[in-house]
mmCIF file of the N, C-alpha and C atoms, coordinates in Angstrom:
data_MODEL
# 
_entry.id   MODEL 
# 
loop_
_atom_site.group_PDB 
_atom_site.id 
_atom_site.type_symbol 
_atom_site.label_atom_id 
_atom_site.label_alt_id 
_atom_site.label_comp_id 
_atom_site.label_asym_id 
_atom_site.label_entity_id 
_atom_site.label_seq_id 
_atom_site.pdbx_PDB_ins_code 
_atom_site.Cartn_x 
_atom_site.Cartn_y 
_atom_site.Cartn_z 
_atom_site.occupancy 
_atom_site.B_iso_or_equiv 
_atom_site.pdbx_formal_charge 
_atom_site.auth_seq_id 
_atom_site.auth_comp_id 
_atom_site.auth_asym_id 
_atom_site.auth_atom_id 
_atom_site.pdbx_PDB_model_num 
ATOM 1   N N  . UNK A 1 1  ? -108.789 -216.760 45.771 1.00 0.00 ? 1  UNK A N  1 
ATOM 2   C CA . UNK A 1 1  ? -108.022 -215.568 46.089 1.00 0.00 ? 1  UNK A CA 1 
ATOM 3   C C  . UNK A 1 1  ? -108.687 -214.905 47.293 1.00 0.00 ? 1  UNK A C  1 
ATOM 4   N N  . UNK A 1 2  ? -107.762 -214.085 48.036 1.00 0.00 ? 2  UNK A N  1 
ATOM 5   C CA . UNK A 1 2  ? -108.567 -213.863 49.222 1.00 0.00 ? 2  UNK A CA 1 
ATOM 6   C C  . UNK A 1 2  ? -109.073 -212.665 49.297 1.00 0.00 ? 2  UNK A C  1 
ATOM 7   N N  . UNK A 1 3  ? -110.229 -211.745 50.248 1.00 0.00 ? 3  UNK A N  1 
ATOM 8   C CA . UNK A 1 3  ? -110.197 -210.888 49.625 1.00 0.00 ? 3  UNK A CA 1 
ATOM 9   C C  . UNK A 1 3  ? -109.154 -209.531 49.677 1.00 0.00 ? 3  UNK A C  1 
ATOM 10  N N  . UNK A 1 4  ? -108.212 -209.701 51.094 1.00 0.00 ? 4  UNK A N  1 
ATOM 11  C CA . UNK A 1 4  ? -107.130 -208.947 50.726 1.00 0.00 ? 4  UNK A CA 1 
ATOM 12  C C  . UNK A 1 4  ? -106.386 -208.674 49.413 1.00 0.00 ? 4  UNK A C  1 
ATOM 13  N N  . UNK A 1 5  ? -106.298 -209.965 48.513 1.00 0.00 ? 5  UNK A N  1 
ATOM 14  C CA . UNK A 1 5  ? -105.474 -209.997 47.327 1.00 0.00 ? 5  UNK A CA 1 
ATOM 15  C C  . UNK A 1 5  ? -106.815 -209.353 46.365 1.00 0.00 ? 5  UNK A C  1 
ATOM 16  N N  . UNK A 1 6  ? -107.327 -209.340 46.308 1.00 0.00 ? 6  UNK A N  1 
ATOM 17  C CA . UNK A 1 6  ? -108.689 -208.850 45.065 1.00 0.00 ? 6  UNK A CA 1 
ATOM 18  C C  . UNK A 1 6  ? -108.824 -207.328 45.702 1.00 0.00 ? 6  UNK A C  1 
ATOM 19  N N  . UNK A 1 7  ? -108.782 -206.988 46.975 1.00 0.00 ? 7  UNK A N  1 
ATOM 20  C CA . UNK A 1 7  ? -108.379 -205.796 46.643 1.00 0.00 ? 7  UNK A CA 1 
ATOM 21  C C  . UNK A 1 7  ? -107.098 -204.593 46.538 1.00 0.00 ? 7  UNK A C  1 
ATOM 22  N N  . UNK A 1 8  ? -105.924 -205.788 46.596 1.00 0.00 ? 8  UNK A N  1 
ATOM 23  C CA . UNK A 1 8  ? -104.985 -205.201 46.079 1.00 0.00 ? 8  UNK A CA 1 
ATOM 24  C C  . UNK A 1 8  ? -104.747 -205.534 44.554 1.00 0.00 ? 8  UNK A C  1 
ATOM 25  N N  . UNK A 1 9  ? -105.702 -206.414 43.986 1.00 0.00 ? 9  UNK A N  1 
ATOM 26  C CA . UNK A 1 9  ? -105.652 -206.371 42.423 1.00 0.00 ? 9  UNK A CA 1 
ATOM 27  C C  . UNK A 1 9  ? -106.467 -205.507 41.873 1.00 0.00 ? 9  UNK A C  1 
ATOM 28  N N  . UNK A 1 10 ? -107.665 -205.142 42.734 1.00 0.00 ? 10 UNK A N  1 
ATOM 29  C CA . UNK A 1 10 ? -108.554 -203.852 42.247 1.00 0.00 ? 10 UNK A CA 1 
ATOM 30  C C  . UNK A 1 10 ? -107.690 -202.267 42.472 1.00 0.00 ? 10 UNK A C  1 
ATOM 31  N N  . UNK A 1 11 ? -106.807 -202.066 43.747 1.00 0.00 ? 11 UNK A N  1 
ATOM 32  C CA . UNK A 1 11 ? -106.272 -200.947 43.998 1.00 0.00 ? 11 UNK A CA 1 
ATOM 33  C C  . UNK A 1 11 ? -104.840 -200.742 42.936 1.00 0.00 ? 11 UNK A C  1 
ATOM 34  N N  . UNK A 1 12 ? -104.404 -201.627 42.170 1.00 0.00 ? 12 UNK A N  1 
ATOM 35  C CA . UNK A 1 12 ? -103.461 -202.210 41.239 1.00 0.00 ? 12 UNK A CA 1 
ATOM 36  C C  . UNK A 1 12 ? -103.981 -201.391 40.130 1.00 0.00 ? 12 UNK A C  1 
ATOM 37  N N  . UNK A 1 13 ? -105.328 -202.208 39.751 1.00 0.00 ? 13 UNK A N  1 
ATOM 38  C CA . UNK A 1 13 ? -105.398 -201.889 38.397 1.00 0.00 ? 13 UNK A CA 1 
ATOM 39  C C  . UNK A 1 13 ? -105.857 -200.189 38.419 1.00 0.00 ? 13 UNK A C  1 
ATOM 40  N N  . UNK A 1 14 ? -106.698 -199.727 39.298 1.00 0.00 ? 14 UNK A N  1 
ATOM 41  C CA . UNK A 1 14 ? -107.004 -197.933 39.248 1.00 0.00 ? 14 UNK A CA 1 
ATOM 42  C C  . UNK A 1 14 ? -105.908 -197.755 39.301 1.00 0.00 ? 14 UNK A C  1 
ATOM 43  N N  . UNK A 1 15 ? -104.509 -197.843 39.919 1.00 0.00 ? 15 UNK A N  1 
ATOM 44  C CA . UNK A 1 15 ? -103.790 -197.162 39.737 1.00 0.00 ? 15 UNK A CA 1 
ATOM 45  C C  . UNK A 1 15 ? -102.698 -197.086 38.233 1.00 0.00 ? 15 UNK A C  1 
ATOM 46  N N  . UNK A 1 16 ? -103.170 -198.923 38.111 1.00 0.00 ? 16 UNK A N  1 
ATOM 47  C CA . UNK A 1 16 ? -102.530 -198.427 36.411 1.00 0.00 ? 16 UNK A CA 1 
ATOM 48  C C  . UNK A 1 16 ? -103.194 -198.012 35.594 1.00 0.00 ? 16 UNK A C  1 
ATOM 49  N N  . UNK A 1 17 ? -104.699 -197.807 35.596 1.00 0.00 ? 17 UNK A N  1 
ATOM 50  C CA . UNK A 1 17 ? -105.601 -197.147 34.483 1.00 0.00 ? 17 UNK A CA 1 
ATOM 51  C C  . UNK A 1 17 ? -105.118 -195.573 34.964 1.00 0.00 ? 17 UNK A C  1 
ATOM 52  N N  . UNK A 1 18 ? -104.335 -195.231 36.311 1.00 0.00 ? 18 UNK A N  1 
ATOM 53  C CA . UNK A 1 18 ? -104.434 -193.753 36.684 1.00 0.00 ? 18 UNK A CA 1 
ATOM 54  C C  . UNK A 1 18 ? -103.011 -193.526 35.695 1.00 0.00 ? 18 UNK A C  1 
ATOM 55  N N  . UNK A 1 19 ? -102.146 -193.839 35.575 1.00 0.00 ? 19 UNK A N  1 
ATOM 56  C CA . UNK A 1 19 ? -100.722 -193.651 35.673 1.00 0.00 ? 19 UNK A CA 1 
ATOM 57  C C  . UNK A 1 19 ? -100.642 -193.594 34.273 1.00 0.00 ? 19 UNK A C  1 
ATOM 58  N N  . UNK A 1 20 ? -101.833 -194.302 33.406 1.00 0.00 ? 20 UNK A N  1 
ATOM 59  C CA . UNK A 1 20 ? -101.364 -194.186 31.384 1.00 0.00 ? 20 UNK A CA 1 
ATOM 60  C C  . UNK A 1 20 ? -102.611 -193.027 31.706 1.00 0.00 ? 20 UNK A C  1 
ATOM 61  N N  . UNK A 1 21 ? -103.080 -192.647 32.114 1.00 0.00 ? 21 UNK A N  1 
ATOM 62  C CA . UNK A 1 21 ? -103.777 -191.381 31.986 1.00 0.00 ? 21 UNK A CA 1 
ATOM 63  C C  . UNK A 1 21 ? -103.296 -190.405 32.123 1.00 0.00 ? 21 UNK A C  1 
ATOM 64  N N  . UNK A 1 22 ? -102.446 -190.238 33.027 1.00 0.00 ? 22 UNK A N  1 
ATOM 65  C CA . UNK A 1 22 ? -101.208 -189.045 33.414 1.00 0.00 ? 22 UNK A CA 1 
ATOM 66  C C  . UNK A 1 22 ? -100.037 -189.177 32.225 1.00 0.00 ? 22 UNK A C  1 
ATOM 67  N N  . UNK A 1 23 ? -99.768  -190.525 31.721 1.00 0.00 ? 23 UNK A N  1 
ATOM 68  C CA . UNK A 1 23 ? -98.656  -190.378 30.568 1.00 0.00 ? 23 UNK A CA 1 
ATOM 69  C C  . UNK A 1 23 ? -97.498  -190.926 31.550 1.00 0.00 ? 23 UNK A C  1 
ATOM 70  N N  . UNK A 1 24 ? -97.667  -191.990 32.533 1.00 0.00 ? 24 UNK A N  1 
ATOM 71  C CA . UNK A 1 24 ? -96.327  -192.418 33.311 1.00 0.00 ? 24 UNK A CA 1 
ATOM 72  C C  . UNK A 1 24 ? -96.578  -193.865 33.085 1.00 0.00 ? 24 UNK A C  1 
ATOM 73  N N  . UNK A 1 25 ? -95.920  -194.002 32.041 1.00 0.00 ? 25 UNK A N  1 
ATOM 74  C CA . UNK A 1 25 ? -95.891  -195.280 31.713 1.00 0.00 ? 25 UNK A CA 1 
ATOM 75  C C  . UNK A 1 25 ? -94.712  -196.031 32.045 1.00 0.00 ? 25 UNK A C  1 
ATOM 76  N N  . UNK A 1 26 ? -94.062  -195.877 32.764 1.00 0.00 ? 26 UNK A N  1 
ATOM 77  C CA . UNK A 1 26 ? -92.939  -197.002 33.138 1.00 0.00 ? 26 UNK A CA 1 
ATOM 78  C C  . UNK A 1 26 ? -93.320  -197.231 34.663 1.00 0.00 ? 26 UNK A C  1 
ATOM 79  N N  . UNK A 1 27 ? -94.322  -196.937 35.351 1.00 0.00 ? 27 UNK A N  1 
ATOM 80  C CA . UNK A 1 27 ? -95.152  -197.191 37.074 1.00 0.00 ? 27 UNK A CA 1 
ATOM 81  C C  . UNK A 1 27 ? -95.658  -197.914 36.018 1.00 0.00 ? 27 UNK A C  1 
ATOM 82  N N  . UNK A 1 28 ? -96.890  -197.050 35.509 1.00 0.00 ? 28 UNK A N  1 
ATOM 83  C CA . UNK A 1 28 ? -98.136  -198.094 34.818 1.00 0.00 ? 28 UNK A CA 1 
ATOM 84  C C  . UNK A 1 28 ? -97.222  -199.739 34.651 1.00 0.00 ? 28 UNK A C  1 
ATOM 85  N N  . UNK A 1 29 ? -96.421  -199.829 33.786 1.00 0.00 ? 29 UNK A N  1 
ATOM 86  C CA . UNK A 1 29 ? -95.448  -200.998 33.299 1.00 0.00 ? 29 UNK A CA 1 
ATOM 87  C C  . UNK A 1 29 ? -95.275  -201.936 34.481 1.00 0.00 ? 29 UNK A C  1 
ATOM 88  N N  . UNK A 1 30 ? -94.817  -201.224 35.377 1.00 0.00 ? 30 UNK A N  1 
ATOM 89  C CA . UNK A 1 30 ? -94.171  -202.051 36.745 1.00 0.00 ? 30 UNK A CA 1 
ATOM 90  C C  . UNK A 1 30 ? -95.835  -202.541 37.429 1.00 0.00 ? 30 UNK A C  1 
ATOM 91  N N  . UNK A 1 31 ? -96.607  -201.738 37.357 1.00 0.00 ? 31 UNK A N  1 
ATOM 92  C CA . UNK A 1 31 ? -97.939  -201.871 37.943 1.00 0.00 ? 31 UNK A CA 1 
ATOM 93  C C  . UNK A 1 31 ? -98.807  -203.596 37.195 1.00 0.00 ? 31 UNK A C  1 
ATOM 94  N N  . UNK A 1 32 ? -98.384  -203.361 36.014 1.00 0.00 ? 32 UNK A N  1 
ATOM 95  C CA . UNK A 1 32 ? -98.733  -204.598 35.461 1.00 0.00 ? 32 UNK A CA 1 
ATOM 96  C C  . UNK A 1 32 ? -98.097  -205.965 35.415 1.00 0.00 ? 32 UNK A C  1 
ATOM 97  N N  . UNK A 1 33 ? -96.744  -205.634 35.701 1.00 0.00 ? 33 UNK A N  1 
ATOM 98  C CA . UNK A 1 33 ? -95.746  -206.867 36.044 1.00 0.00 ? 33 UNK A CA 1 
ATOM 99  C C  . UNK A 1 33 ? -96.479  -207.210 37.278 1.00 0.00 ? 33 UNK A C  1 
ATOM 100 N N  . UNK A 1 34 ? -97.032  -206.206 38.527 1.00 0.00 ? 34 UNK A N  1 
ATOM 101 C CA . UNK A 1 34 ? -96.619  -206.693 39.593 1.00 0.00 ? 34 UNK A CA 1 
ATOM 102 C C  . UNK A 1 34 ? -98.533  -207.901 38.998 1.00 0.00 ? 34 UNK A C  1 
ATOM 103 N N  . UNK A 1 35 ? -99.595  -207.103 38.672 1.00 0.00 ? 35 UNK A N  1 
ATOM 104 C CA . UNK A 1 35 ? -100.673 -207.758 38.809 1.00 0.00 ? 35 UNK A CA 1 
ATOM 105 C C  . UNK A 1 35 ? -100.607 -209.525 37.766 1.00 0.00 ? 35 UNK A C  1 
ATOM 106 N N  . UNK A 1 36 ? -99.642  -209.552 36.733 1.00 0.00 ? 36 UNK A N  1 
ATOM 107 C CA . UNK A 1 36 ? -99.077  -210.709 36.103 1.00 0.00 ? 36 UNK A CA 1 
ATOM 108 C C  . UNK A 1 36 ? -99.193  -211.649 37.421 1.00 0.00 ? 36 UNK A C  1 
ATOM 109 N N  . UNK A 1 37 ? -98.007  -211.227 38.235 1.00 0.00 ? 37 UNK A N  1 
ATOM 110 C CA . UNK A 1 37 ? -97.561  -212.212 39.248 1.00 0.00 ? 37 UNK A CA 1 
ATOM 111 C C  . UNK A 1 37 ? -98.402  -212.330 39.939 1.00 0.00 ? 37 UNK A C  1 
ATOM 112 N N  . UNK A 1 38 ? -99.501  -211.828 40.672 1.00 0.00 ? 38 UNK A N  1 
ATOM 113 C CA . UNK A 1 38 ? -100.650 -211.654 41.749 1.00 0.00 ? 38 UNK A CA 1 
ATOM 114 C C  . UNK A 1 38 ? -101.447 -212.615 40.859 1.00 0.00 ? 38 UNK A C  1 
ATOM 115 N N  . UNK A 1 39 ? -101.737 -212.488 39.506 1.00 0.00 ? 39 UNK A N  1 
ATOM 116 C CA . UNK A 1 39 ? -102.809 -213.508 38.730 1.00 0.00 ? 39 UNK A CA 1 
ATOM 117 C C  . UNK A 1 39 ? -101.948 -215.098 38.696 1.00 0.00 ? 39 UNK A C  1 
ATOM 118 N N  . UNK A 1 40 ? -100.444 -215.188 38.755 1.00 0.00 ? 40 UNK A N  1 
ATOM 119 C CA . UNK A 1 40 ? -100.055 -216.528 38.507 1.00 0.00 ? 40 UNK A CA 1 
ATOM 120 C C  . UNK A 1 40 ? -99.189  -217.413 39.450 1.00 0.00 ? 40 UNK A C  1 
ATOM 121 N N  . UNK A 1 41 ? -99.862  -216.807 40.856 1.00 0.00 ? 41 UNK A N  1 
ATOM 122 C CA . UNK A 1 41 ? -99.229  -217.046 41.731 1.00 0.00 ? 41 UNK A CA 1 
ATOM 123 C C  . UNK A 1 41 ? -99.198  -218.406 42.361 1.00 0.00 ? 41 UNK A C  1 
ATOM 124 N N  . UNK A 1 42 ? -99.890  -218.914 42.087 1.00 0.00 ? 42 UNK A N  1 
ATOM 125 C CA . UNK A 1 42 ? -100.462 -220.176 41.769 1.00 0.00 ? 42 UNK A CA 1 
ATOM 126 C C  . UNK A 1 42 ? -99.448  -221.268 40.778 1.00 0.00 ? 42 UNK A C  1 
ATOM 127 N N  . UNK A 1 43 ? -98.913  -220.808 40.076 1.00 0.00 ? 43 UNK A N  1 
ATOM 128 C CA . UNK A 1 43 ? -97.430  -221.511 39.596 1.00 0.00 ? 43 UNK A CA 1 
ATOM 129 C C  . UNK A 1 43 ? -96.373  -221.104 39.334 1.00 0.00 ? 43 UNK A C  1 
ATOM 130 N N  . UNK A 1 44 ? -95.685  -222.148 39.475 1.00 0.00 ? 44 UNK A N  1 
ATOM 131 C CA . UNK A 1 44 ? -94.086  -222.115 39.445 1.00 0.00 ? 44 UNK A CA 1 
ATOM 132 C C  . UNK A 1 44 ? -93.608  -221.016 39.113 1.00 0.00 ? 44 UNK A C  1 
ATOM 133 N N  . UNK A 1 45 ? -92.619  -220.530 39.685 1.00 0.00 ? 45 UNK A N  1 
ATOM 134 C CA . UNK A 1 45 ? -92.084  -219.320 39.641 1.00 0.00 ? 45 UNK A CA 1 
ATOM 135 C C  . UNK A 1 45 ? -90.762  -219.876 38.712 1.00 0.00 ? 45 UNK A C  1 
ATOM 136 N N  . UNK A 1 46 ? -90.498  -219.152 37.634 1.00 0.00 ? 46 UNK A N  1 
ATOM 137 C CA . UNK A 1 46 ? -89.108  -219.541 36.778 1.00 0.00 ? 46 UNK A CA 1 
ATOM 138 C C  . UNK A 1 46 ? -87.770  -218.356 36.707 1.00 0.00 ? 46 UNK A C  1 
ATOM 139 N N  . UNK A 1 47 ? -88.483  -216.870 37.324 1.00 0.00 ? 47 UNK A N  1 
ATOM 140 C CA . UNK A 1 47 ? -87.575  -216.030 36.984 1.00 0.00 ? 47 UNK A CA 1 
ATOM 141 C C  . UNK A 1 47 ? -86.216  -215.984 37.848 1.00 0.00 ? 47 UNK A C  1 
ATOM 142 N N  . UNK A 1 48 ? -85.091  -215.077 37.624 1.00 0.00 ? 48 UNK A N  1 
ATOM 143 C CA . UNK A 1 48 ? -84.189  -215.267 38.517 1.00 0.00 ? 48 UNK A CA 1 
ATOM 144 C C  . UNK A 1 48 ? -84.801  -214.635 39.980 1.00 0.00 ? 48 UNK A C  1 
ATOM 145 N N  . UNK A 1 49 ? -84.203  -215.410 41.149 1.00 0.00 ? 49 UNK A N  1 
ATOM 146 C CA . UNK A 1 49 ? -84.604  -215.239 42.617 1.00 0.00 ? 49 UNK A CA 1 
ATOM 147 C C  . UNK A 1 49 ? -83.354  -213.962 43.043 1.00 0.00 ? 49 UNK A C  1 
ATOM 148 N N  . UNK A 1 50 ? -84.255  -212.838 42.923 1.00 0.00 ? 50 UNK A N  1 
ATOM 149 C CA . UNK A 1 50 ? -82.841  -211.563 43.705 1.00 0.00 ? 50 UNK A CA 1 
ATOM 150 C C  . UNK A 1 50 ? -83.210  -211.139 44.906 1.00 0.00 ? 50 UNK A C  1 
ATOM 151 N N  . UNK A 1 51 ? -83.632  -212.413 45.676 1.00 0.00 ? 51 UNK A N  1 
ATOM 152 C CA . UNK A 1 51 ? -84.567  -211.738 47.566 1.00 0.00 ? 51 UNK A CA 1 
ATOM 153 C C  . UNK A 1 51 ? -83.284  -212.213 47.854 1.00 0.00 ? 51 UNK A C  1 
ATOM 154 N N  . UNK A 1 52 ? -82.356  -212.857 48.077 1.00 0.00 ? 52 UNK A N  1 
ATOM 155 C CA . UNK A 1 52 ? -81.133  -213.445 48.754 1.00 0.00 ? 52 UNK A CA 1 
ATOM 156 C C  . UNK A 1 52 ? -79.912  -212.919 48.193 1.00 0.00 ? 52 UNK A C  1 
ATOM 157 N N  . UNK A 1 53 ? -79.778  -211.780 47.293 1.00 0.00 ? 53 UNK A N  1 
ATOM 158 C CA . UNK A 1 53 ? -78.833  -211.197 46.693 1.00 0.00 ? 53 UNK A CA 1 
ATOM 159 C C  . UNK A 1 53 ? -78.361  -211.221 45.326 1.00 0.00 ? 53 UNK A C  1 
ATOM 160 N N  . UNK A 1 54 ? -77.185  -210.984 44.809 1.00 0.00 ? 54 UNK A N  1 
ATOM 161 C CA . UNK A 1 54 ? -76.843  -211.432 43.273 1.00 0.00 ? 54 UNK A CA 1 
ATOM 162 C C  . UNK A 1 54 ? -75.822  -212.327 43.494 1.00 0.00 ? 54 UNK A C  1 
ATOM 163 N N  . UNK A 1 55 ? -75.758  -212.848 44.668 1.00 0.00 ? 55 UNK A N  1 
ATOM 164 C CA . UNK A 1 55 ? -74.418  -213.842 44.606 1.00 0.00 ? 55 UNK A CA 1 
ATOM 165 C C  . UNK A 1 55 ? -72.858  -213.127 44.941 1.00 0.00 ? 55 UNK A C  1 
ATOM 166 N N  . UNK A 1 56 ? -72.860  -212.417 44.289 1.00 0.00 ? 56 UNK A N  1 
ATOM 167 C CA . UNK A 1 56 ? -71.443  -211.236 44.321 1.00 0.00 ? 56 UNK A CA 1 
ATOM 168 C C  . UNK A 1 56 ? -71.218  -210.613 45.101 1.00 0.00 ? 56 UNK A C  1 
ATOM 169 N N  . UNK A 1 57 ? -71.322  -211.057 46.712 1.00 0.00 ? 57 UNK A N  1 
ATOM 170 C CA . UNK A 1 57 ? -70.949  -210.666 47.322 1.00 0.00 ? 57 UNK A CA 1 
ATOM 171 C C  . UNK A 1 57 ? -69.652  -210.264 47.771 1.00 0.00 ? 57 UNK A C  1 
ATOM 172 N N  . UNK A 1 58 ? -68.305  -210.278 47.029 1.00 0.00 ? 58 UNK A N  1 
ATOM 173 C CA . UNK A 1 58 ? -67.289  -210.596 47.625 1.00 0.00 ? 58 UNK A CA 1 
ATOM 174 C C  . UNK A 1 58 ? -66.507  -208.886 47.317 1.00 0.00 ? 58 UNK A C  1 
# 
């Protein structure tokens, strides 16, 4: 990991140890999805892809 990414996994996690301290637990939530993906980035991605849209464009 490089160290850009280690310290956006260190600036990640203070901010989710900050955010259940304040009682904002749906950041905190999103804060931990995002560090999931930063730890498993390294494989296969299975979820749906929404960078190119929902399809429904019409």
């Amino acid at each position: 990991m490089s160290d850009e990414m280690k310290e956006l996994r260190k600036r990640l996690n203070n901010d989710a140890i900050r955010c259940q301290e304040e009682g904002d637990t749906e950041i905190k939530d999103g804060i931990m999805i995002a560090l999931f993906e930063i730890e498993h980035l390294d494989e296969p991605y299975f979820g749906t892809d929404y960078s190119q849209g929902d399809g429904d464009n019409d």
